[in-house]
PDB file of N, CA, C, O and CB in Angstrom:
ATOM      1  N   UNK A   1       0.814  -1.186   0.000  1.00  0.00           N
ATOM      2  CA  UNK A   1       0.000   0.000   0.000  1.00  0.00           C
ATOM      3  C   UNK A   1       0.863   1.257   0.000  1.00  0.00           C
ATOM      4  O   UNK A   1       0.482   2.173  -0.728  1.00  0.00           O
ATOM      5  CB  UNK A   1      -0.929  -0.006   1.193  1.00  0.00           C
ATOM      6  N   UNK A   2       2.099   1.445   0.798  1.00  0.00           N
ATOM      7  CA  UNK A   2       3.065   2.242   1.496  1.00  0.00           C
ATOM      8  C   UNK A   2       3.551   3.288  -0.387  1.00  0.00           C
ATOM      9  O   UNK A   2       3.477   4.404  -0.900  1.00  0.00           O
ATOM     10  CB  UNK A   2       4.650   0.872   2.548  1.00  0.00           C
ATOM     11  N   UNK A   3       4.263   1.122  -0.830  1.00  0.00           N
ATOM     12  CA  UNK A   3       4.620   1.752  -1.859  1.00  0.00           C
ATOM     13  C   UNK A   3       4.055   2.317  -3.555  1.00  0.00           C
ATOM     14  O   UNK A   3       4.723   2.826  -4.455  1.00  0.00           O
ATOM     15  CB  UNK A   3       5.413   1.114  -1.852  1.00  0.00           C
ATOM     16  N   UNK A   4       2.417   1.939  -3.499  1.00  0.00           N
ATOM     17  CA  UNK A   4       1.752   2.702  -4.251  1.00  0.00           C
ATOM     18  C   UNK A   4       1.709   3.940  -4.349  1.00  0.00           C
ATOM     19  O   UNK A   4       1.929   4.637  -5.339  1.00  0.00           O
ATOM     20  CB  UNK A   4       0.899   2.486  -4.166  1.00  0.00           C
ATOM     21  N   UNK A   5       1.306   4.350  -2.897  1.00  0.00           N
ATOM     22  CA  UNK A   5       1.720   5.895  -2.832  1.00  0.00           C
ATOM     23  C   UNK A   5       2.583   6.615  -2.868  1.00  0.00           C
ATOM     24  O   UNK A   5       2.282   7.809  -2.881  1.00  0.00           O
ATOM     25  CB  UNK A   5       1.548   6.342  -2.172  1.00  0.00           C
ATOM     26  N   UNK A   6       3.982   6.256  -2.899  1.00  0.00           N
ATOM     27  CA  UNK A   6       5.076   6.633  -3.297  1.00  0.00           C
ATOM     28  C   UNK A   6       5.216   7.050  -4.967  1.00  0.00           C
ATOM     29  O   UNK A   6       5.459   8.097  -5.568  1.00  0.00           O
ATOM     30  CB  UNK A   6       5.893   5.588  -2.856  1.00  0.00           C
ATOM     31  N   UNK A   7       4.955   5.789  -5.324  1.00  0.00           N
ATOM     32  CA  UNK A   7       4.723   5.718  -7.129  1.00  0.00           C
ATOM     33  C   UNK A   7       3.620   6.667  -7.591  1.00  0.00           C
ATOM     34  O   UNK A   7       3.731   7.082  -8.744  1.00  0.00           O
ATOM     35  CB  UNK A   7       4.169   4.067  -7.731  1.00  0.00           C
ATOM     36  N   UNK A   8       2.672   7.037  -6.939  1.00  0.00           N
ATOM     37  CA  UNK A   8       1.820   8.060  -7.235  1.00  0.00           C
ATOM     38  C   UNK A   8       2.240   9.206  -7.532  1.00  0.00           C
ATOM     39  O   UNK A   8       2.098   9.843  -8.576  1.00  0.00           O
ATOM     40  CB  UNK A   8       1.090   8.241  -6.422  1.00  0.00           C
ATOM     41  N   UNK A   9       3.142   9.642  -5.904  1.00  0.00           N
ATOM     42  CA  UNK A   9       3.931  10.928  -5.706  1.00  0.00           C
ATOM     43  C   UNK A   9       5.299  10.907  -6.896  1.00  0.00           C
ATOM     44  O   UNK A   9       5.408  11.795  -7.741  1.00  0.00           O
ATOM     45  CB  UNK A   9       4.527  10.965  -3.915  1.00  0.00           C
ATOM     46  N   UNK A  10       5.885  10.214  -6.828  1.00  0.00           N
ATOM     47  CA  UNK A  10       6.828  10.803  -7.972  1.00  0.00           C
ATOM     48  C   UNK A  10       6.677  10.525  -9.659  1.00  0.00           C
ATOM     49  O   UNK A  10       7.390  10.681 -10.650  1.00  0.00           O
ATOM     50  CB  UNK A  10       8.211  10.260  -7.609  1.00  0.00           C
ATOM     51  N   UNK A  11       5.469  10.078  -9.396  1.00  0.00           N
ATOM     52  CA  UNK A  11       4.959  10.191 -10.831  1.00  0.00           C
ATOM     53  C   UNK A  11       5.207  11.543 -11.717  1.00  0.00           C
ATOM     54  O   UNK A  11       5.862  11.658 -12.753  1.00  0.00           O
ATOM     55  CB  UNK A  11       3.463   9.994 -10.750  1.00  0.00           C
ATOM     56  N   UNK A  12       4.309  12.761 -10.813  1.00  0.00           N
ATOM     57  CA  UNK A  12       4.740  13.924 -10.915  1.00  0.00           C
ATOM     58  C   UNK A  12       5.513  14.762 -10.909  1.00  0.00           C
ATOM     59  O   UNK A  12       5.398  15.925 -11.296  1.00  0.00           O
ATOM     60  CB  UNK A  12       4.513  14.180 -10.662  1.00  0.00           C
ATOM     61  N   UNK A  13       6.892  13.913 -10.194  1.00  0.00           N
ATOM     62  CA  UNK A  13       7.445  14.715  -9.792  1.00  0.00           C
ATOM     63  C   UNK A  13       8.771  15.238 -10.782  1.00  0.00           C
ATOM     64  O   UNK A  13       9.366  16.263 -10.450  1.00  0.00           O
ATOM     65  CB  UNK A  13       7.628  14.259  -8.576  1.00  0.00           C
ATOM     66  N   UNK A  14       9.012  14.803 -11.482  1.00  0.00           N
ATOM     67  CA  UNK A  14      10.213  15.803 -12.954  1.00  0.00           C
ATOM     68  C   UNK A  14       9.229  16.826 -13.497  1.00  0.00           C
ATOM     69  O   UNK A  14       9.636  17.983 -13.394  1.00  0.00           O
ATOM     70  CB  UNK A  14      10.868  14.595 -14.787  1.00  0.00           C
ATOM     71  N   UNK A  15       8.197  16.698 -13.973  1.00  0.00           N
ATOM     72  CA  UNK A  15       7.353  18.017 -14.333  1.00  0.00           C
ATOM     73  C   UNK A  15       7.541  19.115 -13.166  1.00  0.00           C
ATOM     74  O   UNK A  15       7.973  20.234 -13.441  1.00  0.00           O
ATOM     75  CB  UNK A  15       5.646  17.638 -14.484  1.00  0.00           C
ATOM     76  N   UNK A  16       7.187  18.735 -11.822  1.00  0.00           N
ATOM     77  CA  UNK A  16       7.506  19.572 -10.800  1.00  0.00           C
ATOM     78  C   UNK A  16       8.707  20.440 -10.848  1.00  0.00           C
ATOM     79  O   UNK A  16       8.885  21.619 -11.156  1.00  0.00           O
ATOM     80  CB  UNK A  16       7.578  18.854  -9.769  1.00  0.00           C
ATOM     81  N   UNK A  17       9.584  19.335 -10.385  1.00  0.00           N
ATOM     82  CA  UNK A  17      10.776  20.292 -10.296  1.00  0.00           C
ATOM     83  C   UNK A  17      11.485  20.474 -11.680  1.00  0.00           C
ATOM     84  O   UNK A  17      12.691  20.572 -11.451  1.00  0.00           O
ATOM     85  CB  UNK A  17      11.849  19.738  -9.228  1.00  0.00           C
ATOM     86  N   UNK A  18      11.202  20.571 -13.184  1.00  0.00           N
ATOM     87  CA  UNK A  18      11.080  20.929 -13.863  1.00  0.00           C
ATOM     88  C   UNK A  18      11.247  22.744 -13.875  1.00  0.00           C
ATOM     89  O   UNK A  18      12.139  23.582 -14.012  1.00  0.00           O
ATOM     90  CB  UNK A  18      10.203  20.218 -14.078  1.00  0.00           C
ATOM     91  N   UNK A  19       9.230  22.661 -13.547  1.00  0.00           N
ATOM     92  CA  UNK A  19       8.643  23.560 -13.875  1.00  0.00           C
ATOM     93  C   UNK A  19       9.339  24.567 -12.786  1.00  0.00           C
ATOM     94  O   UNK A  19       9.493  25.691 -13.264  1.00  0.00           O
ATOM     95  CB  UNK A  19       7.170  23.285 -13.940  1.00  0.00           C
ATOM     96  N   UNK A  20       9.812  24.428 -11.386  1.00  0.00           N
ATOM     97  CA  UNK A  20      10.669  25.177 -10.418  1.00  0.00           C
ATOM     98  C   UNK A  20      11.475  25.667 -10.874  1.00  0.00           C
ATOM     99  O   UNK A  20      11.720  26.870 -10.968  1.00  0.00           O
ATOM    100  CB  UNK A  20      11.195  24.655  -9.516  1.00  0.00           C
ATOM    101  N   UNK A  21      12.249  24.397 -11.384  1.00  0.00           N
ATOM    102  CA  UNK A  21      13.615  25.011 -12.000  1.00  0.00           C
ATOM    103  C   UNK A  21      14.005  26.574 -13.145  1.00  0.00           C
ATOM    104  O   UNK A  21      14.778  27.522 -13.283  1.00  0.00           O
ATOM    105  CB  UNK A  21      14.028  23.744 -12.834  1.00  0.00           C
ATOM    106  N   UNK A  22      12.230  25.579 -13.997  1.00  0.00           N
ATOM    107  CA  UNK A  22      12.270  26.831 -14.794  1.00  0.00           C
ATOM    108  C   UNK A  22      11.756  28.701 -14.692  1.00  0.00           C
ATOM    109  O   UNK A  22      12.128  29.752 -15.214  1.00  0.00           O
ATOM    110  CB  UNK A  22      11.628  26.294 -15.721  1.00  0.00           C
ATOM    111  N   UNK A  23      11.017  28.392 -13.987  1.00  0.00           N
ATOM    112  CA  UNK A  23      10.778  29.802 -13.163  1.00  0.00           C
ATOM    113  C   UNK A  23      11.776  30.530 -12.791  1.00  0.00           C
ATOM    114  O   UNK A  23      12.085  31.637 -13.233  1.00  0.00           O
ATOM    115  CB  UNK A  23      10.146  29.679 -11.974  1.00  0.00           C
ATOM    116  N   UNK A  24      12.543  29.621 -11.574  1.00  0.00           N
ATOM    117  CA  UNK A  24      13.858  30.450 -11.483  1.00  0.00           C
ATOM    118  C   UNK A  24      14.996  30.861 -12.664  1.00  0.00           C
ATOM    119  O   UNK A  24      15.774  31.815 -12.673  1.00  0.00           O
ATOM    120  CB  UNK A  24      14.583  29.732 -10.558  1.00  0.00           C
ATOM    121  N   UNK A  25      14.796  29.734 -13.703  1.00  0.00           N
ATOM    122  CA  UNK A  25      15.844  30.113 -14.739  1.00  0.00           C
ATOM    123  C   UNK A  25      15.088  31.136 -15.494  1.00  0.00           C
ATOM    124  O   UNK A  25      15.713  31.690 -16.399  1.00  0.00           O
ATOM    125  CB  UNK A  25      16.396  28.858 -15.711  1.00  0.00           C
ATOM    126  N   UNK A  26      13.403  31.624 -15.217  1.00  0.00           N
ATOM    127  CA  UNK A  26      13.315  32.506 -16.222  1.00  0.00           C
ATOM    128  C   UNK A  26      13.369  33.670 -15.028  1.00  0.00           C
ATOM    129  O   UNK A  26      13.592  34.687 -15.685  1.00  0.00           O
ATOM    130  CB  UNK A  26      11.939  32.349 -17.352  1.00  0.00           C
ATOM    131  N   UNK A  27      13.325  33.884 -14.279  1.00  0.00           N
ATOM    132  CA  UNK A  27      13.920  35.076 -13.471  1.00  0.00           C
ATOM    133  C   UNK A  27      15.188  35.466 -13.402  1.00  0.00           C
ATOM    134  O   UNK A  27      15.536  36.620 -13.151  1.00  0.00           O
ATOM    135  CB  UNK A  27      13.708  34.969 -12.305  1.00  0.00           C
ATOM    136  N   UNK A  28      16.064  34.363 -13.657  1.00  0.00           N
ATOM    137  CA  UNK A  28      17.470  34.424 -13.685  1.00  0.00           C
ATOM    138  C   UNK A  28      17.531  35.456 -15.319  1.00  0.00           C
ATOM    139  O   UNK A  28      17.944  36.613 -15.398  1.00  0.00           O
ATOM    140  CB  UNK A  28      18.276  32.563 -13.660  1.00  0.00           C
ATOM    141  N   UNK A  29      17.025  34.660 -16.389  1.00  0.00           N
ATOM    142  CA  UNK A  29      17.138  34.954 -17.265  1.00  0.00           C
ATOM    143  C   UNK A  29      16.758  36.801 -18.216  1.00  0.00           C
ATOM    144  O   UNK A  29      17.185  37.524 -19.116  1.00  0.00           O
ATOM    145  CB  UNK A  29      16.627  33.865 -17.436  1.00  0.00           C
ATOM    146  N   UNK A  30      15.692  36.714 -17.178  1.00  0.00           N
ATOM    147  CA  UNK A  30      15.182  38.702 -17.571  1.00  0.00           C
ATOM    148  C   UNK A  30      16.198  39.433 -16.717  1.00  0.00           C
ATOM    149  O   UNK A  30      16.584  40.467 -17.262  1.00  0.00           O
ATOM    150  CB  UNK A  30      13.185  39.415 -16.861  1.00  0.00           C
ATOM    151  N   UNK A  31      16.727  39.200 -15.569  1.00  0.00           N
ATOM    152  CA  UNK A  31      17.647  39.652 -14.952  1.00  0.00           C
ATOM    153  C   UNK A  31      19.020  39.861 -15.764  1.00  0.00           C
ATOM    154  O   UNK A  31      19.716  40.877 -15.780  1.00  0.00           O
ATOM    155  CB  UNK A  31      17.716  38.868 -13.912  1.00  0.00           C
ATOM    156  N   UNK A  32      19.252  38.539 -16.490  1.00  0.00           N
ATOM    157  CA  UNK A  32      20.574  38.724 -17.370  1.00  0.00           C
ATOM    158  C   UNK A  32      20.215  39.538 -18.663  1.00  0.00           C
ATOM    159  O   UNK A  32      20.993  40.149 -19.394  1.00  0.00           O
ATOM    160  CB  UNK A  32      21.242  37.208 -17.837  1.00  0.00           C
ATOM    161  N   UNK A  33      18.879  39.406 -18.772  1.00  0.00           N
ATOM    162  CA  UNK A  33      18.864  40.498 -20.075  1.00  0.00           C
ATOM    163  C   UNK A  33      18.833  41.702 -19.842  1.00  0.00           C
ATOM    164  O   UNK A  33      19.256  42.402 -20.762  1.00  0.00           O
ATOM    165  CB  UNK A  33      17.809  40.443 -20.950  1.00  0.00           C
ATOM    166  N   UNK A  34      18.353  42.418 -18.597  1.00  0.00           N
ATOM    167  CA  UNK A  34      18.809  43.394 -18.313  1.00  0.00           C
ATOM    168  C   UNK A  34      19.983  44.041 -18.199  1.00  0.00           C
ATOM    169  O   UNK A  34      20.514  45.053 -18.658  1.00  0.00           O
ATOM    170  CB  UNK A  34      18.475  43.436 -17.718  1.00  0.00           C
ATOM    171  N   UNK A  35      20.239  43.158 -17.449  1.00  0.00           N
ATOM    172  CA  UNK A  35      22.388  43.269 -17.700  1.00  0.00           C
ATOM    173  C   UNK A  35      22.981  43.219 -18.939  1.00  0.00           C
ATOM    174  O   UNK A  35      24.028  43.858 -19.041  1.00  0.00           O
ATOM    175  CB  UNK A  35      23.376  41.894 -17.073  1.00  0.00           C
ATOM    176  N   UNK A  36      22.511  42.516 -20.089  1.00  0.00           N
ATOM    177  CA  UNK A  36      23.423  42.402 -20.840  1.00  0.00           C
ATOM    178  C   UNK A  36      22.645  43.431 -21.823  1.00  0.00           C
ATOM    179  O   UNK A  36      23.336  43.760 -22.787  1.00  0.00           O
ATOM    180  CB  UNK A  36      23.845  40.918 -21.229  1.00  0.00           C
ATOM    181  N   UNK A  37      21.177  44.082 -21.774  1.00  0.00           N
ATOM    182  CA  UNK A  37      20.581  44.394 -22.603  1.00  0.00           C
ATOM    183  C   UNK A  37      20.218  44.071 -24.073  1.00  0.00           C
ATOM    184  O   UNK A  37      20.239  44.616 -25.176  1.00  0.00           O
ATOM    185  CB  UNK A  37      20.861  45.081 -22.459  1.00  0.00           C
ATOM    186  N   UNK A  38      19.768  42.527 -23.322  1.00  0.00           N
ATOM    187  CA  UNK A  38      19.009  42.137 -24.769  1.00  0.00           C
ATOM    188  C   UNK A  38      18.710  40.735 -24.092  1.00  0.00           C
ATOM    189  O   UNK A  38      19.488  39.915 -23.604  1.00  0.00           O
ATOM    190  CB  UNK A  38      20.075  42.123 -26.509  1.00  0.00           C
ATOM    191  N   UNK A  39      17.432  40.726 -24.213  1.00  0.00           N
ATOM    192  CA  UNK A  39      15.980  39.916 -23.402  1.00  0.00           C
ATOM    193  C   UNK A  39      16.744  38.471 -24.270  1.00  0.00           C
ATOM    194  O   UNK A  39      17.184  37.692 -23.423  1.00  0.00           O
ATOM    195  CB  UNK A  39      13.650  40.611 -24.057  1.00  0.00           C
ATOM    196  N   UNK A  40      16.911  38.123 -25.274  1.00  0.00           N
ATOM    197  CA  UNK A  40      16.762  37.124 -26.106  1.00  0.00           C
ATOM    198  C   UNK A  40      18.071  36.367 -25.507  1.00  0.00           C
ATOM    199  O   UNK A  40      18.002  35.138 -25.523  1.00  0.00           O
ATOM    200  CB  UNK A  40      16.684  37.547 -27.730  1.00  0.00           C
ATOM    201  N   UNK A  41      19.300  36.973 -24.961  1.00  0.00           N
ATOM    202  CA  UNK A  41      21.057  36.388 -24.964  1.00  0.00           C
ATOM    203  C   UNK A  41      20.212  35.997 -23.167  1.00  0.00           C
ATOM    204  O   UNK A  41      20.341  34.834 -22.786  1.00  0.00           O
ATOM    205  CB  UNK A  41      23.125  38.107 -25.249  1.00  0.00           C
ATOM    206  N   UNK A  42      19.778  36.545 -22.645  1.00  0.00           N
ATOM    207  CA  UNK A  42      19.335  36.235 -21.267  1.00  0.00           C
ATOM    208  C   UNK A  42      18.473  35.395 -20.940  1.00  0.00           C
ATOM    209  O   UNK A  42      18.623  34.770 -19.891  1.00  0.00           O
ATOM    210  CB  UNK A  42      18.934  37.122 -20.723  1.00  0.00           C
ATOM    211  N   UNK A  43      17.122  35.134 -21.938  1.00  0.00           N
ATOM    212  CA  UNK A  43      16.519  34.290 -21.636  1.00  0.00           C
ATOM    213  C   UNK A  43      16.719  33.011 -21.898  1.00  0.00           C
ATOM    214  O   UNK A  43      16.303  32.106 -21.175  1.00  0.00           O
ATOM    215  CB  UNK A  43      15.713  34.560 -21.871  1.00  0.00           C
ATOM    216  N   UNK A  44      17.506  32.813 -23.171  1.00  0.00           N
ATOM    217  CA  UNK A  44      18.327  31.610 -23.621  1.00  0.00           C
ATOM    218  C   UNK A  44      19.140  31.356 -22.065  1.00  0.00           C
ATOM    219  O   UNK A  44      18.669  30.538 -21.275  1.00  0.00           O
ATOM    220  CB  UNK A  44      19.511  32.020 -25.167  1.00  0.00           C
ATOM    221  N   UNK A  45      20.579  32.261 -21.682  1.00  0.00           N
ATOM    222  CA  UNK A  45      20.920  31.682 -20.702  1.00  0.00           C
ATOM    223  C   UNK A  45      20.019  31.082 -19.647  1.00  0.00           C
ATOM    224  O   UNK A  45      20.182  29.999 -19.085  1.00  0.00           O
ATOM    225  CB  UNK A  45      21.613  32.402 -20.293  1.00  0.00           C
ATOM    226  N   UNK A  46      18.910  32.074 -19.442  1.00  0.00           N
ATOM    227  CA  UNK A  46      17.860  31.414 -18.077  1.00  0.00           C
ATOM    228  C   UNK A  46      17.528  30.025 -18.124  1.00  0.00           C
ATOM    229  O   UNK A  46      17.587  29.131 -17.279  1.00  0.00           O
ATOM    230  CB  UNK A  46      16.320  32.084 -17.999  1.00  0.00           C
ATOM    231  N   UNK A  47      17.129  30.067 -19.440  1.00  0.00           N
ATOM    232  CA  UNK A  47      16.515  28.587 -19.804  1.00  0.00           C
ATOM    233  C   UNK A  47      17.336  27.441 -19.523  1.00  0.00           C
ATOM    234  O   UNK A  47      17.024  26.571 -18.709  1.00  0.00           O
ATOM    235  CB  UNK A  47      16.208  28.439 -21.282  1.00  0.00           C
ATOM    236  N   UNK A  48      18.702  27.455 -20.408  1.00  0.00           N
ATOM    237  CA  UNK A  48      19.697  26.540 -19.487  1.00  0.00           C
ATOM    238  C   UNK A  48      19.903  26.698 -18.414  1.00  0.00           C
ATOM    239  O   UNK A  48      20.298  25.665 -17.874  1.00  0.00           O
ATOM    240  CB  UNK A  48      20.808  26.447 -19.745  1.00  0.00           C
ATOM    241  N   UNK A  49      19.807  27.813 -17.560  1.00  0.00           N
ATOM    242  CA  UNK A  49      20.125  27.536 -16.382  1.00  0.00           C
ATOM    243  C   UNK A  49      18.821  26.577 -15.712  1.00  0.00           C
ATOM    244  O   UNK A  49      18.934  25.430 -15.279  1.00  0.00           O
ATOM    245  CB  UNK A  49      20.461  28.916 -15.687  1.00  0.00           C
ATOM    246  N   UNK A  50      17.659  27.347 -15.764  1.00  0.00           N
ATOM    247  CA  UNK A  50      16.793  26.915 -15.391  1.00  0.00           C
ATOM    248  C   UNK A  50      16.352  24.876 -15.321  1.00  0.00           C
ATOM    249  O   UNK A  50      15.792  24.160 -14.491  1.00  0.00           O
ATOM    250  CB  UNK A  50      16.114  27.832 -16.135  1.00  0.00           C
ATOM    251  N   UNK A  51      16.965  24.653 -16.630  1.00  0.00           N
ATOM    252  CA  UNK A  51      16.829  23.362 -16.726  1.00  0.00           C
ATOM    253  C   UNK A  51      17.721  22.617 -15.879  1.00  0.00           C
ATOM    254  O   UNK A  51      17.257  21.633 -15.303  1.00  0.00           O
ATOM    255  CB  UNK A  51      16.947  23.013 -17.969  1.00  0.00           C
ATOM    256  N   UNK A  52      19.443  23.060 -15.639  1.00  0.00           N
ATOM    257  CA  UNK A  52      19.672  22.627 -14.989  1.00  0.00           C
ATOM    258  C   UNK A  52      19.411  22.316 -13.448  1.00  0.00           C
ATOM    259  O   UNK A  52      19.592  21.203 -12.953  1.00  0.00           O
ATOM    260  CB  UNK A  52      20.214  22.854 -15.346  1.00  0.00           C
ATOM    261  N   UNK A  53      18.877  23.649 -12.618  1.00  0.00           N
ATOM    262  CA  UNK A  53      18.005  23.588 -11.791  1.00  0.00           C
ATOM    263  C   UNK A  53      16.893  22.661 -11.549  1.00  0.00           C
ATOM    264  O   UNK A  53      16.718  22.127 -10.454  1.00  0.00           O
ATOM    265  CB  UNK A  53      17.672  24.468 -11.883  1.00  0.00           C
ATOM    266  N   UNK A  54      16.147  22.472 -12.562  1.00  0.00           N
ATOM    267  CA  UNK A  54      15.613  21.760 -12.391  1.00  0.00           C
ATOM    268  C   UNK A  54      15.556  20.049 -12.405  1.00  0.00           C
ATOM    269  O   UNK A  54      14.693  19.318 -11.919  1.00  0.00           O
ATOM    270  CB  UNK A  54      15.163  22.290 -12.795  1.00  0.00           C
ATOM    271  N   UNK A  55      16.639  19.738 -13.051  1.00  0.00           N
ATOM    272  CA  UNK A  55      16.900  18.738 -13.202  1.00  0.00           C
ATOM    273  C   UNK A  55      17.972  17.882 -11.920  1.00  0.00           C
ATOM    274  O   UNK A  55      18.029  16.712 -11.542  1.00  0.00           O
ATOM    275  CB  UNK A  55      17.291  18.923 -14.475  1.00  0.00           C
ATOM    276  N   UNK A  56      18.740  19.176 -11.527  1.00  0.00           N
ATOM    277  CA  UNK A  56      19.231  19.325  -9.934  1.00  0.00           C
ATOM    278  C   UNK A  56      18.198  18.604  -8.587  1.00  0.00           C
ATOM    279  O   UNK A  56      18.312  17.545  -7.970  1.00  0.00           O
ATOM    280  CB  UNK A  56      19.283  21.145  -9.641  1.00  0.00           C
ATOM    281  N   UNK A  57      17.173  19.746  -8.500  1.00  0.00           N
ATOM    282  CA  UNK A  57      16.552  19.661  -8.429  1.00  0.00           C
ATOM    283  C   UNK A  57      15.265  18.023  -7.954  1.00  0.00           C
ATOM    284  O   UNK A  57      14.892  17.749  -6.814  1.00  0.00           O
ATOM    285  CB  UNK A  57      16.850  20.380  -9.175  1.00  0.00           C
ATOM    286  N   UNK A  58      14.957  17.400  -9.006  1.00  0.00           N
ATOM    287  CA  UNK A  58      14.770  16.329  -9.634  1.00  0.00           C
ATOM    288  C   UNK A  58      15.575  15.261  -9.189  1.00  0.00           C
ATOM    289  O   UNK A  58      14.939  14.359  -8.643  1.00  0.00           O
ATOM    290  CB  UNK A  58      14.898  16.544 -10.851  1.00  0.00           C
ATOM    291  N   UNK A  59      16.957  15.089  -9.278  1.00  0.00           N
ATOM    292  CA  UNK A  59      17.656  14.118  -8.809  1.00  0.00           C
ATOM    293  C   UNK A  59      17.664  14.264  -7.132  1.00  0.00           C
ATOM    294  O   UNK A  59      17.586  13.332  -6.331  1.00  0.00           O
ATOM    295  CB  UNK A  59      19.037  14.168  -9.514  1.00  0.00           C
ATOM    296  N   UNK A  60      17.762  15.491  -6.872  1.00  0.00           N
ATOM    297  CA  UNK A  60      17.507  15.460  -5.054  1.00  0.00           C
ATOM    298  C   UNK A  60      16.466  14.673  -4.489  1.00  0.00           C
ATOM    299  O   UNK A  60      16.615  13.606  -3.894  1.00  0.00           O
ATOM    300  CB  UNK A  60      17.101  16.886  -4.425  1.00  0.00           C
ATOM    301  N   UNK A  61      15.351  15.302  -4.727  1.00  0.00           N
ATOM    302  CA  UNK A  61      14.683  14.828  -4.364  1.00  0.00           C
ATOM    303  C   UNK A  61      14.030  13.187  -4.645  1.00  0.00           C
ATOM    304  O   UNK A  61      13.556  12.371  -3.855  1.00  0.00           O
ATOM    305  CB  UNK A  61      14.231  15.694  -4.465  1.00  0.00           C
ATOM    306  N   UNK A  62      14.218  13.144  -5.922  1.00  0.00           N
ATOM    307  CA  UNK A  62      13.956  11.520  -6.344  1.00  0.00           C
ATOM    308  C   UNK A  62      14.830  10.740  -5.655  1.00  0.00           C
ATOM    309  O   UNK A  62      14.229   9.723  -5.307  1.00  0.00           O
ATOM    310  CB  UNK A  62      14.179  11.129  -7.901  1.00  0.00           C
ATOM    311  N   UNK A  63      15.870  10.730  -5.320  1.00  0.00           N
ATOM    312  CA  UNK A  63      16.385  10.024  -4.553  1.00  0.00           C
ATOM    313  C   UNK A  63      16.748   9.844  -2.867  1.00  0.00           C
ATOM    314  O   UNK A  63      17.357   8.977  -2.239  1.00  0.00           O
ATOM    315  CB  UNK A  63      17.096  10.065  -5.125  1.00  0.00           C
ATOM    316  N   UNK A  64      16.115  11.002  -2.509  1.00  0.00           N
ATOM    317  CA  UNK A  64      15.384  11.060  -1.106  1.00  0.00           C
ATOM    318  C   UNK A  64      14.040  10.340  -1.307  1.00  0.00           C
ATOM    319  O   UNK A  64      14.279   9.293  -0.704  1.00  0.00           O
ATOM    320  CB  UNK A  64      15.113  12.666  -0.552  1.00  0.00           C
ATOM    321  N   UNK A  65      12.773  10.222  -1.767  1.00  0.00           N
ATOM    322  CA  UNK A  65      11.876   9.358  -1.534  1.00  0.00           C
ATOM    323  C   UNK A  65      11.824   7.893  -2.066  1.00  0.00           C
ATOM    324  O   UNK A  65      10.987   7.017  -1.848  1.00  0.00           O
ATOM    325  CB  UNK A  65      10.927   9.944  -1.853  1.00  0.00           C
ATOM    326  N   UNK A  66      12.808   7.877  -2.727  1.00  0.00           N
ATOM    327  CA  UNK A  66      13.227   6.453  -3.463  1.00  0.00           C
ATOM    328  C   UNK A  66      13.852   5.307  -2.601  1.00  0.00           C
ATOM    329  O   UNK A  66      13.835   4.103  -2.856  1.00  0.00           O
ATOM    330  CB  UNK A  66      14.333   6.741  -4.586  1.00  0.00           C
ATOM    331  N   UNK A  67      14.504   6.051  -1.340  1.00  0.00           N
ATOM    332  CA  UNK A  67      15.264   5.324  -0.710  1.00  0.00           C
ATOM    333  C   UNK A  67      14.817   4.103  -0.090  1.00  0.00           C
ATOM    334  O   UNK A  67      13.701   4.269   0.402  1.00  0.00           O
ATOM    335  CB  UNK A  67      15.751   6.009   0.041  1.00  0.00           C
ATOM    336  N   UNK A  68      15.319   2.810   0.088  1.00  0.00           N
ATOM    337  CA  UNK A  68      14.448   1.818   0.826  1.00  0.00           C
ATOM    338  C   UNK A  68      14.739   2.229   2.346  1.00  0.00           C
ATOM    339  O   UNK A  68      15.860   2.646   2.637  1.00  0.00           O
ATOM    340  CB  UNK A  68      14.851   0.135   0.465  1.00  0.00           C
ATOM    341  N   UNK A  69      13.729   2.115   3.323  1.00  0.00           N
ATOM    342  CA  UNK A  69      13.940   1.681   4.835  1.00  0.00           C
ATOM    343  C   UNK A  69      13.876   0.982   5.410  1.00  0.00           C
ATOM    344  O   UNK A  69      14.174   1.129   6.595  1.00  0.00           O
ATOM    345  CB  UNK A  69      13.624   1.939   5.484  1.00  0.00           C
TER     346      UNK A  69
END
């Protein structure tokens, strides 16, 4: 039963921290276009960043609820 609900919960969960990741990489990213003045060289960086974040992210946590006890 324990571990159905587990499989439920991280079903969702790369879209999740995904979608985290990417938020912050698109805040990261208008921030760098400000700096560099030009939205397009910044949001590209955000985006990679963002993915990596999220994919960071993603491995943390998947392997904190994955763990056997």
């Amino acid at each position: 039963m324990e571990s159905d609900s587990v499989n439920k919960k991280n079903k969702n969960l790369s879209i999740v921290m995904l979608s985290c990741g990417m938020s912050i990489g698109t805040g990261l990213g208008i921030t760098y276009g400000v700096v560099f003045d030009n939205i397009a060289i910044g949001l590209s960086i955000g985006a990679g960043a963002g993915l990596a974040i999220g994919a960071a992210l993603f491995n943390y946590y998947n392997s904190k609820t994955c763990e056997e006890k």
